[in-house]
C-alpha positions in Angstrom: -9.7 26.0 -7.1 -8.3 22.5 -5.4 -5.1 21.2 -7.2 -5.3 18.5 -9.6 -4.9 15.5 -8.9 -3.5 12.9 -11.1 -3.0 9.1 -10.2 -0.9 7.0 -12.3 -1.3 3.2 -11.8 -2.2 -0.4 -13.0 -5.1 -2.4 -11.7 -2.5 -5.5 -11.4 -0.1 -3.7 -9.1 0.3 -1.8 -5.6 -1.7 1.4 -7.1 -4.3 -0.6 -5.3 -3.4 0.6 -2.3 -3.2 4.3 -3.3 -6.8 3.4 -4.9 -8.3 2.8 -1.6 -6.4 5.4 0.2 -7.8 8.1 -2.8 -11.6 6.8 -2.0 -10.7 6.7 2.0 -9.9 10.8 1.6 -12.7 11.5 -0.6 -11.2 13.6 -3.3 -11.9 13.6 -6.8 -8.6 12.3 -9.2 -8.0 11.2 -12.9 -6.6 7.7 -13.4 -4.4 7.1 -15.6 -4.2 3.5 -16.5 -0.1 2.7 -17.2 1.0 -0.8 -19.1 4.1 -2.7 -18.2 7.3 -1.9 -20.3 5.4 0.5 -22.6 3.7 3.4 -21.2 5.7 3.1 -17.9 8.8 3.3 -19.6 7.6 6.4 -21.6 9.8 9.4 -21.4 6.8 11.3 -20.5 6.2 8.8 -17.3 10.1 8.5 -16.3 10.1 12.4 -15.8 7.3 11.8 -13.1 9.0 8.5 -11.6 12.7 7.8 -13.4 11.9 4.6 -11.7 9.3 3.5 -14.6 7.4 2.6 -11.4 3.2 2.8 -10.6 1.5 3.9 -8.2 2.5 7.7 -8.4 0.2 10.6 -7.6 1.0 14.4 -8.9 -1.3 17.1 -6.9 -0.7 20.5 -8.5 2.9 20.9 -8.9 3.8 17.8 -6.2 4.8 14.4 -7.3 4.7 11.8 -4.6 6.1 8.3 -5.4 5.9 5.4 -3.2 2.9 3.7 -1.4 3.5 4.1 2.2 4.9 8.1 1.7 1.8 8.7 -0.8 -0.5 7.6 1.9 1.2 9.6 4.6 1.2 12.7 2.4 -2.6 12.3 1.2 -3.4 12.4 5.0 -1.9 15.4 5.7 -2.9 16.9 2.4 -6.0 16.3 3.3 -6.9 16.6 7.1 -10.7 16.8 7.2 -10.5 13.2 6.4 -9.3 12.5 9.8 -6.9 9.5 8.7 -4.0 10.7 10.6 -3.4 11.0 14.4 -2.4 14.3 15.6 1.8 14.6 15.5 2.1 14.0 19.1 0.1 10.4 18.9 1.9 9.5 16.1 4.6 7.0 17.4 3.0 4.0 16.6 1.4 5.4 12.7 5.0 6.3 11.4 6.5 3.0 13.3 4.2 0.4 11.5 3.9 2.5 8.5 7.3 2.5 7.5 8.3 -1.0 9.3 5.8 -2.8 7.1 6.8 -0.6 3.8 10.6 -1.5 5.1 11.5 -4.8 6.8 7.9 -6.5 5.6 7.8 -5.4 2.4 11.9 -6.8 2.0 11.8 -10.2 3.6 8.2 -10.8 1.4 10.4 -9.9 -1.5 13.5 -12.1 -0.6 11.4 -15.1 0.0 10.0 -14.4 -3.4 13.4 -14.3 -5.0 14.6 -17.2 -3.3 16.4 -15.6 -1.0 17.0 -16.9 2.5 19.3 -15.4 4.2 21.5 -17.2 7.1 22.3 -17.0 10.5 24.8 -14.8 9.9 23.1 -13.0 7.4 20.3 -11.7 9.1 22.2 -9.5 11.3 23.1 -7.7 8.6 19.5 -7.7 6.6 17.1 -5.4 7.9 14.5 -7.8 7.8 16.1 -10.5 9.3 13.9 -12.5 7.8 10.3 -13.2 7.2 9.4 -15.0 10.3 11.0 -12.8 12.5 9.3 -9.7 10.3 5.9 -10.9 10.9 5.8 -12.0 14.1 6.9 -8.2 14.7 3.9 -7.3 12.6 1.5 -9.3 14.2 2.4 -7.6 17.8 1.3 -4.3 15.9 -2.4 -6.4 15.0 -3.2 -8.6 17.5 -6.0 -7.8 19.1 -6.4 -4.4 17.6 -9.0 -2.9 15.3 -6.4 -0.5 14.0 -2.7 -0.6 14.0 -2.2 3.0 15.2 -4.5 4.0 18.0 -8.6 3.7 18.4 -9.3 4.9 15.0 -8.7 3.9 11.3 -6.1 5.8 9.9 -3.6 5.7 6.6 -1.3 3.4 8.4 -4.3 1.1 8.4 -4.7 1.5 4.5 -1.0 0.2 3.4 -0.3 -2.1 6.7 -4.0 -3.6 5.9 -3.4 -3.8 1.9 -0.2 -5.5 2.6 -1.8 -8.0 5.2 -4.4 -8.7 2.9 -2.6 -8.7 -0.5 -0.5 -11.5 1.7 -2.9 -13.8 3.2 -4.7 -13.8 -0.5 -1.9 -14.5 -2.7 -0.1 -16.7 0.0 3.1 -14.4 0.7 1.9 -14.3 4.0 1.1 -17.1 5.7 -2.5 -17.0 8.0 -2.3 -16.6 11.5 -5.7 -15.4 13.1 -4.1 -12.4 13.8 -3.8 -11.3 10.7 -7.3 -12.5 9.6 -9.0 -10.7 11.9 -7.5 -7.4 11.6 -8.0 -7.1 7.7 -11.8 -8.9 8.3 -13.2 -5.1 9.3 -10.7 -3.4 6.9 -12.9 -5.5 4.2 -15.3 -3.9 5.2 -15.0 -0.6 4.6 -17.2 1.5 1.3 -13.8 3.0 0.2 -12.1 -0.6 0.5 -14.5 -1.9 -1.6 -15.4 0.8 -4.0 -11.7 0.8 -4.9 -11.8 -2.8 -5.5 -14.6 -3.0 -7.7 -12.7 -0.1 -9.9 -9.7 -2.4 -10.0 -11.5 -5.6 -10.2 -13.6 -4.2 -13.2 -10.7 -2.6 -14.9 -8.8 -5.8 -14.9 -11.7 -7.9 -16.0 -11.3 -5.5 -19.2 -7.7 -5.9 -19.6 -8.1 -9.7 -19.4 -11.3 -10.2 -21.9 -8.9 -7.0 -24.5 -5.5 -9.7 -24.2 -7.1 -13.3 -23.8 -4.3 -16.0 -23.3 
């Protein structure tokens, strides 16, 4: 029998990502819906993420934390999917991958905070800063239906759920780049089978805790 797998998340948070990725491989996994500063801050949670943290994913006796490494593991957990490139094609997946969970995900972050770091500054910051970040990004889009070779893969699912998480809550500012390359990734049945799970999931939370 397959290991269980078990997805711990919040409908108002990055498990969207892992959501899509879970419908993109095609597995069946339990949800388990996690509140802010109660159940994520449950002993019981903290022994699967001390960081108090969602999304997490626990298949069999495996815990995998963090959105860009639980996509890359569900794509090699699960080949027949076909959402990774065979290792030798793999430069530009583990490049974007990680550069947007890294630099992009760090200079959205730091803008958010208030943080702008100076001249001087930005040599030491990864990032450098947020221009600089997505103007690298949008090298890895432009013109591309995929951001790691002729076909969709994982690196599409977090590189395409940050791009479009951006361009829709205004941490990333439109360039027609971007728009086009998360226009198809819209499209996709997994894409939006996850989102109608998390959209209907947070229209209950909202109509349980009106404000």
């Amino acid at each position: 029998m397959a290991d269980a797998m078990i997805f711990y998340t919040n409908p108002m948070s990055r498990g969207q990502i892992v959501r899509w990725m879970l419908e993109e491989v095609g597995v069946p996994y339990e949800p388990r819906i996690l509140d802010y500063g109660t159940t994520m801050k449950d002993p019981a949670y903290l022994a699967v993420n001390p960081m108090g943290k969602v999304p997490a994913i626990v298949h069999g006796d495996r815990v995998v934390t963090e959105c860009a490494a639980i996509c890359a593991y569900l794509a090699d957990a699960f080949p027949d999917a076909g959402l990774a490139p065979a290792p030798p094609d793999r430069a530009d997946y583990y490049r974007w991958l990680f550069f947007t969970s890294g630099p992009v995900e760090q200079a959205i972050t730091a803008k958010h905070l208030g943080v702008e770091p100076d001249v001087d500054q930005q040599r030491s910051a990864g990032f450098g800063s947020l221009s600089a970040a997505l103007d690298a990004l949008e090298t890895a889009v432009a013109g591309k239906a995929f951001v790691a070779g002729d076909r969709f893969t994982a690196a599409d699912v977090y590189v395409g759920s940050q791009i479009d998480w951006g361009l829709q809550f205004g941490t990333i500012a439109s360039r027609p780049a971007f728009e086009a390359y998360v226009a198809s990734l819209r499209e996709r049945a997994a894409y939006r089978r996850a989102k109608d799970i998390d959209n209907a999931l947070i229209a209950e939370m909202q109509a349980a805790n009106p404000s």
